[in-house]
Each structure stands twice: as structure tokens, then as C-alpha cells.
N, C-alpha and C positions, 0 to 999 in steps of 0.2 A: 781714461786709461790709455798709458802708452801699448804701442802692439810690442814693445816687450815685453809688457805684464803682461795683456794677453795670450800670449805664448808660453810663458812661465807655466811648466809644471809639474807633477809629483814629485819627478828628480827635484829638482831645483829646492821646491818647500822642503823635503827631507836634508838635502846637505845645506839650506841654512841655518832651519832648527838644529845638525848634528854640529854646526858651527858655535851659534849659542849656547848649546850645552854646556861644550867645550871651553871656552871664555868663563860663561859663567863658574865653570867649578875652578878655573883658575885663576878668576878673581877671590872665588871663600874658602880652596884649601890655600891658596899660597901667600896672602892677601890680608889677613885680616878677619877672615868672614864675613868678606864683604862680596854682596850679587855683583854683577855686572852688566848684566842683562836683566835678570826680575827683579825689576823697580817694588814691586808688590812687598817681595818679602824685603826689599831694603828700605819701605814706607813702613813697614809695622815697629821694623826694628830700631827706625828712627825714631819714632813716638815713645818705643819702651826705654831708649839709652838715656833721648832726653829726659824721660821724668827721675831718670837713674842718676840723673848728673855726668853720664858715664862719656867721656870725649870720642868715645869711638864715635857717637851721634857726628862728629866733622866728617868722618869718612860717607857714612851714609847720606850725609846732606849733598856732599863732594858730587857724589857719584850719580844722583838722583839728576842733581842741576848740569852734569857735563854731560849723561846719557840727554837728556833733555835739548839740549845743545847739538848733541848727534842730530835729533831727527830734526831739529830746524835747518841746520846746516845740508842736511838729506834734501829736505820740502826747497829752500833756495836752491839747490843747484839744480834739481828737475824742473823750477820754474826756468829756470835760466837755460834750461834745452840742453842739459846734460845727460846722454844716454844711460839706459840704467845698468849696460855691464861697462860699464867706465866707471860708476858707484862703486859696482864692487870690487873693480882694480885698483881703485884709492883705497876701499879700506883694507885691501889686501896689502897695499904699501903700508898703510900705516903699521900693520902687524910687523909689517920687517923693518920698518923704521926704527918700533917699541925692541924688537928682537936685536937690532943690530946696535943702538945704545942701552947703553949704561947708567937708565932711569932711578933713582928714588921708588921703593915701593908702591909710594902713596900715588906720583904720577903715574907707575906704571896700571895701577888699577882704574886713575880717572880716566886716563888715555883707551883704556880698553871699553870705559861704558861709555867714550864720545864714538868707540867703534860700531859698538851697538845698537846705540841712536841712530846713526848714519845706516846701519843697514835693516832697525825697526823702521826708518821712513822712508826707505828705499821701495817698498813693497810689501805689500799688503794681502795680494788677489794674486792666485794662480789657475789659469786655465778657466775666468771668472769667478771663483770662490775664495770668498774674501779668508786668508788665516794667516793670522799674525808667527812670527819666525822668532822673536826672544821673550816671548812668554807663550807658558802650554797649560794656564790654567782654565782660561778659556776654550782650549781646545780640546779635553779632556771632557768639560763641561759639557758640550753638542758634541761628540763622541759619544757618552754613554747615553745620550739622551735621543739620537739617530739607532742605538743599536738596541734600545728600550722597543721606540717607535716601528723597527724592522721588525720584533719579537711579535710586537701585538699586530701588524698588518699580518704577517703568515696565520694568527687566529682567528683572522676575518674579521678584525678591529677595525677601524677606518683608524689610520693612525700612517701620515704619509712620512716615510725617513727621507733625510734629504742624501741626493744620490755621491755626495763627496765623502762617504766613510771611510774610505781607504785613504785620502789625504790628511784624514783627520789621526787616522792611526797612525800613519807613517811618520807625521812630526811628532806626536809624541813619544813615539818607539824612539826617533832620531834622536831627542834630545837628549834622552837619558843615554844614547849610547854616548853623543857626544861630551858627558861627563866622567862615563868610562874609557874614551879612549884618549881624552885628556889625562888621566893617571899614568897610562900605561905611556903615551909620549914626554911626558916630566920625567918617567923613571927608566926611559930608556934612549929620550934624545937630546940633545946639548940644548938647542933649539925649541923646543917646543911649538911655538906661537907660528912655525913656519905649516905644520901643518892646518889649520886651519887660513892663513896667507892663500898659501897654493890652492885650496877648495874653494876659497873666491875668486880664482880667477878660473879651476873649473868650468862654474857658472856661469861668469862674464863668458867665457867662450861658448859655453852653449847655448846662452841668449844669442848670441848672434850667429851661430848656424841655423838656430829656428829661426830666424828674423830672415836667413837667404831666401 
């Protein structure tokens, strides 16, 4: 673990998840209905288009194989001794890249799930607890399953919760917000995509004043 992961925390897991939200619902309202981030539901829907004969299955194939590409390209570059808020000042660029040309839809959606590879491989663990930032199924999952286990300990259950619940809630609270306030930025800024830019480099920044 780099000591910027280990510094990574609650802030940081919240505006990543509030980042993928965000992407994500701009990849399946503006897009196609296509994830950008949750591979999960673009693996089901790849199975049902194929058997459907239906061609959207290229978008889902697309997008599955180029997020997939993100986190390789993520796993290389931290081999390669690349800091991890310089990570997210690339894929912060890359959103203004995506923003400041003049893409094809279909690129601009693969381009957004190479985004989110790049920053699901980026990190993983904040503050040592491992939670992943562009899917919150999982984390939903040991959520209610932590606040099951908190219910039955105050009954005098032997039943130990694990002590990251509030990390656990805060990405999933974020995520949904970031699908809400990706609405409200398409319908009220030219730009969009810059808002979620500038909250990577947030983070790059505050990775390295924890890191001083």
C-alpha cells in the first residue's frame, strides 16, 4: 500500500463514489443506457441484448473492454512509480479533454469507462479499509450487514460490526448523490463533465497535503 492510500480517507471515498455516480448516470441518460462505471449491470445487459440479437450488445461489450483497460493502464502506471494524486490529475484531464472535443457519442461513453478503470485501479483502501469507488453493490452489501451485526451486539449477541460503517454509508449516500447532481449540472451548465474534472483534482490536492 502506497502512504497515499493509507492516508486516503472518508472525504476522499465520498467524492470518488460522488464522481462515479456522476459519469455513470452520464454515460445511461445521455448515452445510450449505457453504465460507465457498473460493469455488473453492463455484464447482465450484455448477455440479455446478445441473446436479443439487439446491437446495442457493441456498446456494452465497448465499454466493459475499455473500463477494463482503465484499471490495467491504473495497475501500469502505479507499477511504474506514478503518484496516486497525479492518477487523478490525468483522469481529471482526460474529462476536459472529453469536454473540450467534439467526440462521437459512442467514444465519448468508451472514453468515460477508460475513466473509470483508471480511477477503480487507482484505489481501492482508505484509511486501511478496503472499498471500492465505481461500484456500491458491494458496499451496500457489508453495510447492512455491519448494521444487522451493530443491532444484535447492543442485545448481547456476540455479533462484532466491523468499525468502517460510516465509510460504508457515505459512498453509498455519495453515489446516488452523484447521479443527482449530474442532472442538475447537464441542465444547467454547458460543460458538464468539468464538474466532476475539478473534484479530481480536489483530491489529488488532498492527497498531498496528507502526505506533508
Amino acid at each position: 500500500m502506497s502512504r497515499y492510500e493509507d492516508r486516503a480517507g472518508l472525504g476522499h471515498a465520498a467524492i470518488l463514489c460522488l464522481i462515479a455516480g456522476f459519469v455513470d448516470a452520464v454515460g445511461y441518460l445521455e448515452h445510450g443506457q449505457v453504465f460507465t462505471a457498473n460493469m455488473t449491470g453492463n455484464t447482465v445487459l450484455l448477455g440479455a441484448t446478445l441473446v436479443k440479437g439487439d446491437w446495442l450488445a457493441v456498446s456494452y461489450l465497448a465499454t466493459i473492454a475499455v473500463f477494463t483497460l482503465g484499471i490495467a493502464a491504473s495497475t501500469l502506471l502505479k507499477l511504474a512509480g506514478v503518484a496516486l494524486p497525479v492518477l487523478f490529475v490525468i483522469a481529471g484531464g482526460l474529462l476536459i479533454g472529453i469536454t473540450a472535443t467534439d467526440l462521437p457519442g459512442f467514444a465519448v461513453l468508451c472514453s468515460l469507462a477508460f475513466v473509470m478503470g483508471l480511477q477503480g485501479g487507482a484505489i481501492s483502501s482508505f484509511s486501511g479499509i478496503r472499498l471500492p469507488t465505481v461500484v456500491v453493490t458491494s458496499t451496500l452489501v457489508n453495510l447492512v450487514d455491519g448494521l444487522v451485526r451493530r443491532g444484535l451486539q447492543r442485545g448481547s449477541v456476540p455479533a462484532t460490526p466491523p468499525a468502517n460503517l460510516g465509510h460504508l454509508a457515505a459512498a453509498w449516500i455519495a453515489y446516488g448523490i452523484g447521479g443527482g447532481v449530474a442532472v442538475l449540472a447537464q441542465s444547467h451548465l454547458a460543460l458538464p463533465l468539468i464538474v466532476p474534472a475539478l473534484l479530481y483534482g480536489g483530491v489529488a490536492v488532498g492527497l498531498l497535503k496528507r502526505t506533508d
